[in-house]
N, C-alpha and C positions, 0 to 999 in steps of 0.2 A: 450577470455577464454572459451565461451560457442558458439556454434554454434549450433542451431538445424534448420533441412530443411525439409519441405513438411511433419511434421511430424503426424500420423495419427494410434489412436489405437483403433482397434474395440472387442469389447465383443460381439460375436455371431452377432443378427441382429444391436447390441445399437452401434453409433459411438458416444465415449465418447471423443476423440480427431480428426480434421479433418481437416488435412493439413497446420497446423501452423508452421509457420516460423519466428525465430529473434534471436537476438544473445546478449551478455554482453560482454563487455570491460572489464578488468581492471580498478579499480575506480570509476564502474557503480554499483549502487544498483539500482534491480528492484522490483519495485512492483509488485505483482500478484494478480491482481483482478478481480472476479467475482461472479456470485452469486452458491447456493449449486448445488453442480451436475455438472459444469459446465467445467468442466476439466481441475482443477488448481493439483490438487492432483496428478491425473493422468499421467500431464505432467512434474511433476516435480519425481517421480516414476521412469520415461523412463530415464529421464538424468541422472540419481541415476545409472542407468545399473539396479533396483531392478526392473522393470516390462522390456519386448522386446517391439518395437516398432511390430503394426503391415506393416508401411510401414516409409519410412523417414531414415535420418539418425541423430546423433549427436554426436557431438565432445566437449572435453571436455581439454582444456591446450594442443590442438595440439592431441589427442588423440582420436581416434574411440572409441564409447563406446561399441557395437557390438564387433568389431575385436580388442582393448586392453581394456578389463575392468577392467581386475588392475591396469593397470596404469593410466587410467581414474578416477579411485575410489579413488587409493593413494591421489588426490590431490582436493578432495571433501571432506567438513563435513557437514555432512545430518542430522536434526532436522526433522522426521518425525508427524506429526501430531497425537495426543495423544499418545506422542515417549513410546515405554515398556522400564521395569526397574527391575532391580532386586532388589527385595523388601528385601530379606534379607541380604544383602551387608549393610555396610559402606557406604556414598558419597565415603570415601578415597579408600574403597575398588574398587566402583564401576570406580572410575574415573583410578587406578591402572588397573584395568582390559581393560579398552577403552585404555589406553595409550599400553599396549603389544599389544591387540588385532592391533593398530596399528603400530607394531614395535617398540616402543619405550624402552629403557631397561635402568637401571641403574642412570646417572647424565643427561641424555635427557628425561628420566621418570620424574622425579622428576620436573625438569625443568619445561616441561611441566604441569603436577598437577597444581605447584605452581602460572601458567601464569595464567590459568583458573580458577583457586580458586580465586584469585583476580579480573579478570575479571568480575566474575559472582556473587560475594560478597556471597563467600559460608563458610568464614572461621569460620563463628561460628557454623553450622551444620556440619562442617569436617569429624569429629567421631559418626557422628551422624546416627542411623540406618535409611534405605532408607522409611522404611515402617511407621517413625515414624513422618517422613515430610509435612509439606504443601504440598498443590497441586502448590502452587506459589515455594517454594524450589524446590522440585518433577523436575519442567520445567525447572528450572535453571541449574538442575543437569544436562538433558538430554542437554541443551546447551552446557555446558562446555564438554561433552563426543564429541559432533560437534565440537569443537574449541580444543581439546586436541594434533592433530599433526600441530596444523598453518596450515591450509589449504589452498590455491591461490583459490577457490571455494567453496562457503556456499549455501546451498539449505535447506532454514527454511521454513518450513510447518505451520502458524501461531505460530510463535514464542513468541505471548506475551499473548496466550490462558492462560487464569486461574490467571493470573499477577492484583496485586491490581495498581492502578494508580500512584504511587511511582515506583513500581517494574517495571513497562511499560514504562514508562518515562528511567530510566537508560538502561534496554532494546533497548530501539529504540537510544538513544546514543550511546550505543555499537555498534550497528549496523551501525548509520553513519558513527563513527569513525574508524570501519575496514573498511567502505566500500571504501575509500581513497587509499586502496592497496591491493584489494580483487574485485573478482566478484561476487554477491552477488545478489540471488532470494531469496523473501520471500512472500509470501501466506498472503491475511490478509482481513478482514471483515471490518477491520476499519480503514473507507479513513481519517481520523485525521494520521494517520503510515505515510499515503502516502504519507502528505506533510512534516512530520517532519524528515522520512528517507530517502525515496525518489531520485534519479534524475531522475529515466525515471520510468513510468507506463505503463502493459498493461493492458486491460480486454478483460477477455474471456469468449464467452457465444456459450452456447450451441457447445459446442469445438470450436468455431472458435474466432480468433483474430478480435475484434469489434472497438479496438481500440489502439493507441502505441502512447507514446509519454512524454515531461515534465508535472510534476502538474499543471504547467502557463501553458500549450500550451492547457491539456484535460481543466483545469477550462474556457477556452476559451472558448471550446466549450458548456457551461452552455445555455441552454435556457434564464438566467436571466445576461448572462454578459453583460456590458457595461448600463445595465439598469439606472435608475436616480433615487435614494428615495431623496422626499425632506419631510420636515416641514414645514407648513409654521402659522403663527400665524397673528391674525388682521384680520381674513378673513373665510368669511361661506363657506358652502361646494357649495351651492347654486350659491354664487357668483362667486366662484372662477371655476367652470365647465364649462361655457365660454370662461373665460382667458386663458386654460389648450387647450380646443378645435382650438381655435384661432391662434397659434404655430404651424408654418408650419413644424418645427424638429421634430414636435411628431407623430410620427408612432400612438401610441395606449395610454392610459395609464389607469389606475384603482386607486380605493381611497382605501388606506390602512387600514387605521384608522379615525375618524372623536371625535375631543371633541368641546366643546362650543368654538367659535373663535380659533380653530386648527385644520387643517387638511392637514393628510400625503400620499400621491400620488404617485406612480411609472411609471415609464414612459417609453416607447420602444424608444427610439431615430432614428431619420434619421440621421445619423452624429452624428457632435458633436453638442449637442442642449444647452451645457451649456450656452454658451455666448446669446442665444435668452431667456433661462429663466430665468437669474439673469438681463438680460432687460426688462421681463415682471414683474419680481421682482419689479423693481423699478417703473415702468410704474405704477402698479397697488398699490400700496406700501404693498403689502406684507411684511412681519417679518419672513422670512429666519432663523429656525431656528436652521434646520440642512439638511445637500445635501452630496450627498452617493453616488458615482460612483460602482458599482457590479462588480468585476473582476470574480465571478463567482463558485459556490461551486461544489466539486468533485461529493458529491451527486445527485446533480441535474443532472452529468451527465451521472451518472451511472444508475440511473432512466430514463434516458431517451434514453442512447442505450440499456440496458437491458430489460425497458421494451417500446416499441417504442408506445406505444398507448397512454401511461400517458402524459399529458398535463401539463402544466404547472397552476398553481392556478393564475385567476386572480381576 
């Protein structure tokens, strides 16, 4: 549904975009992450047909966006990033006007309205003037103007900016739930989005593609995955720093926490080192009192391809 190739856009000497390439399926929702600057904006702009590429091409439903942008556009709804509004409309008005603006007239008007009023849980600010709204309504509004012709293409620019965590929560539902029959880019700060909307993530730094792929596949790449947290109780930190050394599975590890007869440890594994520490467990009789395998947090890994010198805390 989306294809973009080699795609690359420069402001005078700044390359803001630089040769990105990937594509969305039908059924695919992505993620777009990065940090500010970093050319999420920009590239979602190009597929919009709203900025030219300076070199690249992209397609959109079969469709060049360059050589057919209307019919490119017909089949895109675009939530731009601090989306503008007409402050003295109605929602009903405003959302009447997004529906002609996209051909819509009459009992496919109305139709329409009514999908995304529900959609967007706008019905009790309906009649309500645009300028008299939340900022959390406000965003909701410019959603449902995105979703007013059913579009086969959604291109959200932080979509749950200014949303109280109620409102973001049903947000990111919406969002899985069309992403089922929809292709689907959305922009977002907050890798919490990533895993709850989510199938596939990129992030992009400094215009380039750093990274592609599932939330299990990038948490994979975490510095701290497959790591060991244990508890363990009956036992000093003194003591137990031998025992920890002595395990040939253990790469490295560090004391987390330290209380009177408690002390919590993490551990880099050679392997699987479970089966040698709930041996040494017993060996030493330790009090096991809780053991943590790390699958690995988004964060960590966006900190660590974004920013490549940050280490990890040990």
């Amino acid at each position: 549904m989306i294809n973009v190739e080699h795609l690359t856009k420069r402001f005078g000497v700044k390359c803001a975009v630089d040769d990105v390439t990937f594509s969305v399926s039908k059924g695919e929702v992505l993620g777009f992450l990065g940090p500010n600057g970093a050319g999420k904006s920009t590239s979602m702009r190009m597929i919009t047909g709203y900025l030219p590429p300076t070199t690249g091409a992209i397609t959109v439903a079969g469709f060049n966006v360059a050589d057919q942008p209307l019919e490119a556009r017909r089949r895109i709804g675009y939530l731009p990033e601090n989306a503008p509004i007409y402050s003295d409309m109605s929602v009903y008005g405003f959302l009447s006007f997004c529906a002609e603006m996209r051909g819509l007239f009459g009992s496919a008007k109305k139709k329409g309205i009514d999908r995304v009023v529900q959609l967007c849980f706008l019905e009790r600010v309906l009649h309500q003037s645009v300028d008299t709204l939340s900022k959390g309504f406000r965003h909701r509004t410019c959603l449902a103007q995105a979703l007013i012709h059913d579009p086969e293409v959604l291109i959200l620019d932080e979509p749950t900016d200014g949303l109280d965590p109620n409102q973001k929560y049903e947000v990111r539902t919406l969002i899985k739930r069309m992403g089922a029959e929809k292709a689907i880019i959305f922009s977002t700060h907050i890798l919490e989005e990533v895993e709850a909307a989510c199938s596939r993530a990129i992030i992009i730094d400094q215009g380039k593609i750093v990274a592609n792929g599932t939330p299990e596949e990038l948490k994979a790449k975490s510095p701290f995955a497959g790591n060991v947290v244990v508890t363990v109780g009956n036992v000093s930190k003194a003591k137990l720093l031998p025992q920890i050394e002595a395990l040939k599975g253990v790469e490295k590890f560090w004391i987390v926490a330290e209380k009177p007869e408690q002390v919590t440890f993490q551990v880099v594994p050679r392997g699987n080192v479970l089966p040698e520490l709930l041996e040494a467990g017993t060996r030493n009789e330790w009090k096991i009192e809780h053991l943590d395998v790390e699958e690995g947090r988004l964060d960590d890994v966006f900190r660590a391809i974004t920013l490549p010198d940050t280490k990890p805390a040990a």
